[in-house]
BALOBA-1460 file (C-alpha; in Angstrom, 3 decimals):
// residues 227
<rec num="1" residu="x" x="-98.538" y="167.562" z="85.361"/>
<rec num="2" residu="x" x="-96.770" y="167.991" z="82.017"/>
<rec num="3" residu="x" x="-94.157" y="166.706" z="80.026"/>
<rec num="4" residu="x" x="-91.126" y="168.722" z="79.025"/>
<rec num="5" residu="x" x="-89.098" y="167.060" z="76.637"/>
<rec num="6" residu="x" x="-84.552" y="167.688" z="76.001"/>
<rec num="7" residu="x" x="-82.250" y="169.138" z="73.674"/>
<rec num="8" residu="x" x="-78.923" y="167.909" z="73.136"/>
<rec num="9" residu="x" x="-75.518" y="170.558" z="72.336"/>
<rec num="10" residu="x" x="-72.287" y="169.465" z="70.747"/>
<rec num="11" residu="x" x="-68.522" y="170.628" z="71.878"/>
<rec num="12" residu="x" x="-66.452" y="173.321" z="70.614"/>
<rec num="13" residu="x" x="-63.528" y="174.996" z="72.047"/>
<rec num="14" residu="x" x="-63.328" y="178.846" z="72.204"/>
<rec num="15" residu="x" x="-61.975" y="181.146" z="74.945"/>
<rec num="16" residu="x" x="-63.800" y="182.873" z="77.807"/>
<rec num="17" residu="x" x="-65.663" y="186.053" z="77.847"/>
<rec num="18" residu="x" x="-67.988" y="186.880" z="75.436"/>
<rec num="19" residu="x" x="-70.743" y="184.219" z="73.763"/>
<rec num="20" residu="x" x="-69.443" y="182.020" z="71.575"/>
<rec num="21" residu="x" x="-72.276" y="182.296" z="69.137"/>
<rec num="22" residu="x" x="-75.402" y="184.181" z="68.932"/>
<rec num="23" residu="x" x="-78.688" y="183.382" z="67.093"/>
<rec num="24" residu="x" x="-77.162" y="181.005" z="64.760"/>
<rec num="25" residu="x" x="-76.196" y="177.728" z="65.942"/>
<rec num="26" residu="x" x="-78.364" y="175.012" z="65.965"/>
<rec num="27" residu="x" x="-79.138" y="172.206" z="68.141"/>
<rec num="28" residu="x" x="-81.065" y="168.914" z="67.950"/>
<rec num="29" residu="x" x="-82.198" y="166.146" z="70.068"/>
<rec num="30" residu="x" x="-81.896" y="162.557" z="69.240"/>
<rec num="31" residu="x" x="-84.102" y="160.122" z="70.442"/>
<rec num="32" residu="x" x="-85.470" y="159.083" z="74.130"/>
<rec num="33" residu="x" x="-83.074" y="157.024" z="75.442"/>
<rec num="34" residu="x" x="-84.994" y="155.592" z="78.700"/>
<rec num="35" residu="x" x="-83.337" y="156.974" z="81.548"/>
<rec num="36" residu="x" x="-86.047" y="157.069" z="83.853"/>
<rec num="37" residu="x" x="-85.303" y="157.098" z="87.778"/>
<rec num="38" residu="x" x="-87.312" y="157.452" z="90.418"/>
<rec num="39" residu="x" x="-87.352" y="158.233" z="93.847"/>
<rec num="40" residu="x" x="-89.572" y="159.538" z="96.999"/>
<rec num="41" residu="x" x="-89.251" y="162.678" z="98.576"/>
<rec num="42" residu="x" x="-89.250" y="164.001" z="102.108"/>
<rec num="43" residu="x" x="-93.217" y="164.244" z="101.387"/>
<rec num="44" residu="x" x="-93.663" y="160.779" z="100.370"/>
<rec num="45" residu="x" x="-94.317" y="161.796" z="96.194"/>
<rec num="46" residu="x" x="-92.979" y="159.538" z="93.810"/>
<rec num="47" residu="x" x="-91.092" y="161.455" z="91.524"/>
<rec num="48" residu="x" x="-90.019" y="159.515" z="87.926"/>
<rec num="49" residu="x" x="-88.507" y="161.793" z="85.400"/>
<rec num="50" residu="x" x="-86.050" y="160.719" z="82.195"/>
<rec num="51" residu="x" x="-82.227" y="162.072" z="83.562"/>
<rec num="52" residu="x" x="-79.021" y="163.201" z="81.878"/>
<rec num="53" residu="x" x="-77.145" y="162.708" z="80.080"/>
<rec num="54" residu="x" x="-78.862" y="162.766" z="77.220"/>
<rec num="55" residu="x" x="-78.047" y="162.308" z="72.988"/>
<rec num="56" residu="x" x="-77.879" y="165.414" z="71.072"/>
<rec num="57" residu="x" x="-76.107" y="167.412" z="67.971"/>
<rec num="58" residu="x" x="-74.870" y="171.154" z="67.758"/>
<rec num="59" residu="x" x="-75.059" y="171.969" z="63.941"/>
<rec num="60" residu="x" x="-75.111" y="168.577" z="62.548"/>
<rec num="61" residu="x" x="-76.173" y="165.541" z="63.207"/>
<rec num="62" residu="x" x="-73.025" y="163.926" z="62.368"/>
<rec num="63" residu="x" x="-70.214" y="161.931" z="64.380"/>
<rec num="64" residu="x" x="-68.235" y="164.808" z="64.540"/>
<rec num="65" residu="x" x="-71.300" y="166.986" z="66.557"/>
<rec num="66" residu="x" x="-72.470" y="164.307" z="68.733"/>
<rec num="67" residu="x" x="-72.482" y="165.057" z="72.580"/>
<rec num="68" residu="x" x="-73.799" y="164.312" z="75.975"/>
<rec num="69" residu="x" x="-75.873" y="167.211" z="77.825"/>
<rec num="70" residu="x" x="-77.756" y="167.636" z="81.115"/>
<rec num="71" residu="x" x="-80.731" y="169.815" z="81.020"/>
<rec num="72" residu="x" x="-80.587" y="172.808" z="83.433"/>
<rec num="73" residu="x" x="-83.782" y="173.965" z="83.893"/>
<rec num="74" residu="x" x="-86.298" y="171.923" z="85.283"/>
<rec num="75" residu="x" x="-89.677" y="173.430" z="84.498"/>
<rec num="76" residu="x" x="-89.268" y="174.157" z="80.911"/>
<rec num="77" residu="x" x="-89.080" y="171.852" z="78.242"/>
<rec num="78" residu="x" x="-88.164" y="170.964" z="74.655"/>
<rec num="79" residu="x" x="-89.422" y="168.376" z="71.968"/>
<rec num="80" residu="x" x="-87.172" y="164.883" z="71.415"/>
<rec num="81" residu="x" x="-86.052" y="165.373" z="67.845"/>
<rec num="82" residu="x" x="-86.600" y="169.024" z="68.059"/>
<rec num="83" residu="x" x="-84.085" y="171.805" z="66.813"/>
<rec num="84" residu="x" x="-83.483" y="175.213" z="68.003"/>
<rec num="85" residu="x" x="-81.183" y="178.500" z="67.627"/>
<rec num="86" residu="x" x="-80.045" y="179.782" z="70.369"/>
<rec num="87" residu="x" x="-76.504" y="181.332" z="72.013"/>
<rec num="88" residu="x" x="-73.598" y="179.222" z="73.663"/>
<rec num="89" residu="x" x="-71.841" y="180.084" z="76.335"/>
<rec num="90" residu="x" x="-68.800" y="179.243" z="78.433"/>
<rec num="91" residu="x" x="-68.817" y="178.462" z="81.929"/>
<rec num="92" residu="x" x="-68.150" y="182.077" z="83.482"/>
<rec num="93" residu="x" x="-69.694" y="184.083" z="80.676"/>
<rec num="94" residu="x" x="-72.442" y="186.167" z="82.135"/>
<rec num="95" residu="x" x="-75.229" y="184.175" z="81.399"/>
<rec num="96" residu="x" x="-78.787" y="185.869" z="81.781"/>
<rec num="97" residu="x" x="-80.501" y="184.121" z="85.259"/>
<rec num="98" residu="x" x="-77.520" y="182.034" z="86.029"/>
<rec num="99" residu="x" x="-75.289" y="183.077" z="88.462"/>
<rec num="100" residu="x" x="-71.052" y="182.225" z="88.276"/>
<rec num="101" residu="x" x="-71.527" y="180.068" z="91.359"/>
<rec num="102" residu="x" x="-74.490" y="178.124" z="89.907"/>
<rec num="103" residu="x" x="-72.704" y="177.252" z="86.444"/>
<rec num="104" residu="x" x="-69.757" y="176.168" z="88.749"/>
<rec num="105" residu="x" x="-71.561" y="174.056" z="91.086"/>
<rec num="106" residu="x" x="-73.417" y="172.467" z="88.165"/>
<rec num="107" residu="x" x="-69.971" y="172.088" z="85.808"/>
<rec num="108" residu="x" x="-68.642" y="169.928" z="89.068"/>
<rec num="109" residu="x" x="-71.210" y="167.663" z="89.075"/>
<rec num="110" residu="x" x="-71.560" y="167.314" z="85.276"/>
<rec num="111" residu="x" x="-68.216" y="166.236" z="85.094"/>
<rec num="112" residu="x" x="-68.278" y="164.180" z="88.637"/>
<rec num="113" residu="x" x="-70.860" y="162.130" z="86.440"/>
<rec num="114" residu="x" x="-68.426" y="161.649" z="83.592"/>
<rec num="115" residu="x" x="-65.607" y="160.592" z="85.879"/>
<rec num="116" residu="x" x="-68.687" y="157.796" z="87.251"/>
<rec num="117" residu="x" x="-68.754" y="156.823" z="83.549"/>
<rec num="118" residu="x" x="-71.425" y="159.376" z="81.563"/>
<rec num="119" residu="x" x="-74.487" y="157.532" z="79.788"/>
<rec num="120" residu="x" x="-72.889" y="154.314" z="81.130"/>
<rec num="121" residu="x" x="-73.152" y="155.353" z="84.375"/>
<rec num="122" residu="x" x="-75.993" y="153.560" z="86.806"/>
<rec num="123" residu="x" x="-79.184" y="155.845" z="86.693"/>
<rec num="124" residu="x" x="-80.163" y="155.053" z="89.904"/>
<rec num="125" residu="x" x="-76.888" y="155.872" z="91.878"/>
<rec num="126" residu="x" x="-75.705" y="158.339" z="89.670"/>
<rec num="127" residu="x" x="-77.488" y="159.820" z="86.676"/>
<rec num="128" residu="x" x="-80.301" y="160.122" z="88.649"/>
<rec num="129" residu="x" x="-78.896" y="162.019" z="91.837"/>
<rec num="130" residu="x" x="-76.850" y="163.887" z="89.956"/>
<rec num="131" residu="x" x="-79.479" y="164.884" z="87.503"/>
<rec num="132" residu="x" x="-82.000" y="166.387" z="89.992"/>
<rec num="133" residu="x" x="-78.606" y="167.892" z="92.311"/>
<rec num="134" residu="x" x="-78.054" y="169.787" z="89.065"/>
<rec num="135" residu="x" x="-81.309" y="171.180" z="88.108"/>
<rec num="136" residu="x" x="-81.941" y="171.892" z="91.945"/>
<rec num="137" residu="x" x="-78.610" y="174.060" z="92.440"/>
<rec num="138" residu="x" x="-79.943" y="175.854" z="89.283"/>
<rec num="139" residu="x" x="-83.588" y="176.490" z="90.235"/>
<rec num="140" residu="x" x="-84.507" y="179.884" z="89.776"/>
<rec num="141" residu="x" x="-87.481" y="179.377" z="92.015"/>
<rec num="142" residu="x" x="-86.556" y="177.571" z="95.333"/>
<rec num="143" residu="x" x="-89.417" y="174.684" z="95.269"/>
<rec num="144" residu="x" x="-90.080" y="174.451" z="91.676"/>
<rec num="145" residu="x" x="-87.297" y="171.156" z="91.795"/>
<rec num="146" residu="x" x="-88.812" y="167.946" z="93.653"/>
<rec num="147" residu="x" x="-86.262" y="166.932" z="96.610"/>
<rec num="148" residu="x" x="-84.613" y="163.802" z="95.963"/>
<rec num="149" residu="x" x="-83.018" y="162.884" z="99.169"/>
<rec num="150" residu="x" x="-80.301" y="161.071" z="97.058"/>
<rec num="151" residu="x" x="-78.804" y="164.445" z="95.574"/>
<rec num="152" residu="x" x="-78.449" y="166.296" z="98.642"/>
<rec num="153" residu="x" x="-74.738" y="164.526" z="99.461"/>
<rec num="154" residu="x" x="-73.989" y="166.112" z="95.479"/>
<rec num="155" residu="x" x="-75.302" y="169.012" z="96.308"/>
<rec num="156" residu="x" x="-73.701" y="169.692" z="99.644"/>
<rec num="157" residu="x" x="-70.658" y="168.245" z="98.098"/>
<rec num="158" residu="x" x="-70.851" y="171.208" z="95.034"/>
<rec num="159" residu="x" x="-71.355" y="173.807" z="97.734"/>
<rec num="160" residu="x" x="-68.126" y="172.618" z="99.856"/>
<rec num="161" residu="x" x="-65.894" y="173.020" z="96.585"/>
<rec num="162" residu="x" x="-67.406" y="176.076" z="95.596"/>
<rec num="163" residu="x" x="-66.889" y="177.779" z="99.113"/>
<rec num="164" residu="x" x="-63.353" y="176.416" z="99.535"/>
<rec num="165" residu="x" x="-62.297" y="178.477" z="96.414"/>
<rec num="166" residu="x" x="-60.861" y="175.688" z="94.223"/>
<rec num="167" residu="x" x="-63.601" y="175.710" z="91.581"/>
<rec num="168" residu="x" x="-63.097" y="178.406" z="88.531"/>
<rec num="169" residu="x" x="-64.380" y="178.881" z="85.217"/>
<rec num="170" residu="x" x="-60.427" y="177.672" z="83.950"/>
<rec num="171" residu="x" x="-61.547" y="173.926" z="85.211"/>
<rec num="172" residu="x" x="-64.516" y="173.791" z="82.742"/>
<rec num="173" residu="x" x="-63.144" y="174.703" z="79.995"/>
<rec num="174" residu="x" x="-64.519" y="171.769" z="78.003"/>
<rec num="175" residu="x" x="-67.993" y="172.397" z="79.418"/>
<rec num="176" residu="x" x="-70.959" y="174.922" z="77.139"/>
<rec num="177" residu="x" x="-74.366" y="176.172" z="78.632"/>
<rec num="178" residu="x" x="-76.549" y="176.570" z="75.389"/>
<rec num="179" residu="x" x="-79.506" y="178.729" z="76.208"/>
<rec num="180" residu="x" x="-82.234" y="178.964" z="73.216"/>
<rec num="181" residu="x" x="-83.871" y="182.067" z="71.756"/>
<rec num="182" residu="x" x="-87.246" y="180.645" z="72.619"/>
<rec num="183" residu="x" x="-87.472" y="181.350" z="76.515"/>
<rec num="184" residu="x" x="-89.960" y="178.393" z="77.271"/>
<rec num="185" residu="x" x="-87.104" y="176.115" z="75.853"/>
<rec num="186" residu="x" x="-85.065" y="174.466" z="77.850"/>
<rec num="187" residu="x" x="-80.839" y="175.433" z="78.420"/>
<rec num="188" residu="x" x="-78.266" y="173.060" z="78.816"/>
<rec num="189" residu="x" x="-74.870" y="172.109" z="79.378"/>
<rec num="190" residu="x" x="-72.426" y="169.735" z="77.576"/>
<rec num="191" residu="x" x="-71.572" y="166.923" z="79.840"/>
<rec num="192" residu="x" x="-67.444" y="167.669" z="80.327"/>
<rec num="193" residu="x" x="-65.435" y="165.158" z="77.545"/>
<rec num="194" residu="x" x="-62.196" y="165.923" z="80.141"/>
<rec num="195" residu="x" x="-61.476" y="165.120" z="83.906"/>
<rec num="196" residu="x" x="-61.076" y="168.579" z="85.714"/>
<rec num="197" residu="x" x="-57.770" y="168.748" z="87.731"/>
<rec num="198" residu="x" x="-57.350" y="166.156" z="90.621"/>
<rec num="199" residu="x" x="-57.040" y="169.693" z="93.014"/>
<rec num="200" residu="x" x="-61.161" y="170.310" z="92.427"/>
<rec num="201" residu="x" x="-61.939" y="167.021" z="91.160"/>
<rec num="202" residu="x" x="-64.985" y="166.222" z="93.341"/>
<rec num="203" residu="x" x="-65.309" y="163.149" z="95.606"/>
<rec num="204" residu="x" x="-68.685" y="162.959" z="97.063"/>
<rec num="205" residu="x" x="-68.578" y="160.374" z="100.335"/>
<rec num="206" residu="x" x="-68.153" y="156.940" z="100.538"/>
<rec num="207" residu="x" x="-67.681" y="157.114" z="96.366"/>
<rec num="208" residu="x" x="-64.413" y="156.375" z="94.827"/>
<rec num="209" residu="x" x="-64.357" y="158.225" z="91.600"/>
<rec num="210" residu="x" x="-63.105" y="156.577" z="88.881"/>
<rec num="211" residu="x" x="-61.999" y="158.082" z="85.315"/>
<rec num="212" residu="x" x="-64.176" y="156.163" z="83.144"/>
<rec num="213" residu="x" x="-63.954" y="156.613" z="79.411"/>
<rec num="214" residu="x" x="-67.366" y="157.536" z="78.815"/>
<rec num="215" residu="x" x="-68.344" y="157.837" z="75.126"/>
<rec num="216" residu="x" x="-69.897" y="161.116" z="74.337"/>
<rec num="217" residu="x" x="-72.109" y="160.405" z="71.557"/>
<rec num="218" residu="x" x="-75.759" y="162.236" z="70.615"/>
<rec num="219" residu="x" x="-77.548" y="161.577" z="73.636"/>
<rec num="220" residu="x" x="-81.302" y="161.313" z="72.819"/>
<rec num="221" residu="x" x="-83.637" y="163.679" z="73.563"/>
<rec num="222" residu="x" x="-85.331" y="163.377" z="77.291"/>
<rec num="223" residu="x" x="-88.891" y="163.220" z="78.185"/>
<rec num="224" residu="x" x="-89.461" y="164.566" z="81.713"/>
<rec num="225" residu="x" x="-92.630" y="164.074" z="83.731"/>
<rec num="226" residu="x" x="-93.399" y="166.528" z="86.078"/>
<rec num="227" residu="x" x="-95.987" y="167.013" z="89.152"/>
């Protein structure tokens, strides 16, 4: 096993199409903030790993740059008070290795975790879950992500709004994929500051989502442990 370690991104507005930046911005982890869940999969492994969202800057480390963010792939890594250069993107840019219908999937649940409350959100029903739905809709390698049985309903739930048509780039607006220069360093995405419209707002069963003012401050830096 190894441990892979998260970078944090901040939020700023630009239109769609092309990169926002390229080779210049930088961004910075904070420090671990202890979100570690665990769970068993189908195999019977125990699984603990630190989850999103986590603390993090884009420029500065400053108020004004201080954001949540979800890692998005699961088998790299990235050191906790680490910074990097790399490229930031907008949900429906064409991002190398990540497919429209994968940053779509993954914006709904980022922001289905906001509307649960963000960082204050319960790691084990939520953070969790949603963590390891994310970073298993955006495996590049079917397998490489553990199966938590708990992110399946997310997942499905991603996959149902996707295929219905009501999920488009225009409803993440608010939501970045930073993806470093380094390859062996993790991406990630900003966790949405903004509900998405009620029309593609997910609802994943038996939850009643409510719009929770989560506070989107630098969201430390995650270990991960991984099998």
């Amino acid at each position: 096993m190894r441990l892979s370690y998260f970078t944090a991104l901040a939020f700023t507005l630009f239109s769609l199409g092309a990169p926002l930046y390229a080779g210049s911005i930088t961004f910075g982890l904070l420090n671990d903030p202890h979100q570690n869940y665990t769970f068993q999969t189908p195999g019977g492994q125990y699984v603990t790993d630190p989850v999103g969202p986590y603390p993090g800057f884009l420029g500065a480390n400053v108020s004004g740059d201080l954001f949540g963010f979800f890692c998005i792939d699961y088998v790299k890594g990235a050191n906790w008070g680490g910074t990097y250069s790399g490229t930031l993107y907008n949900i429906g840019d064409a991002i190398p290795g990540k497919s429209l219908q994968q940053q779509l999937e993954a914006g709904y649940l980022s922001d289905a975790l906001y509307q649960l409350g963000g960082s204050s959100a319960s790691t084990s029903l939520y953070q969790g879950p949603i963590s390891f739905a994310i970073w298993q809709i955006m495996d590049t390698t079917p397998g490489d992500v553990p199966v938590d049985p708990a992110a399946q309903p997310w997942i499905l739930q991603a996959q149902n709004a996707y295929n219905s048509g009501t999920l488009h780039a225009a409803n993440f607006s608010q939501t970045l994929i930073f993806v470093p220069d380094n390859p062996s360093i993790q991406d990630f995405m900003t966790l949405s500051p903004d509900p998405i419209p009620p029309s593609s707002a997910p609802e994943p069963a038996s939850i009643a989502l409510a719009a929770m003012g989560a506070t989107l401050i630098g969201l430390s830096q995650i270990r991960r442990r991984r099998a």
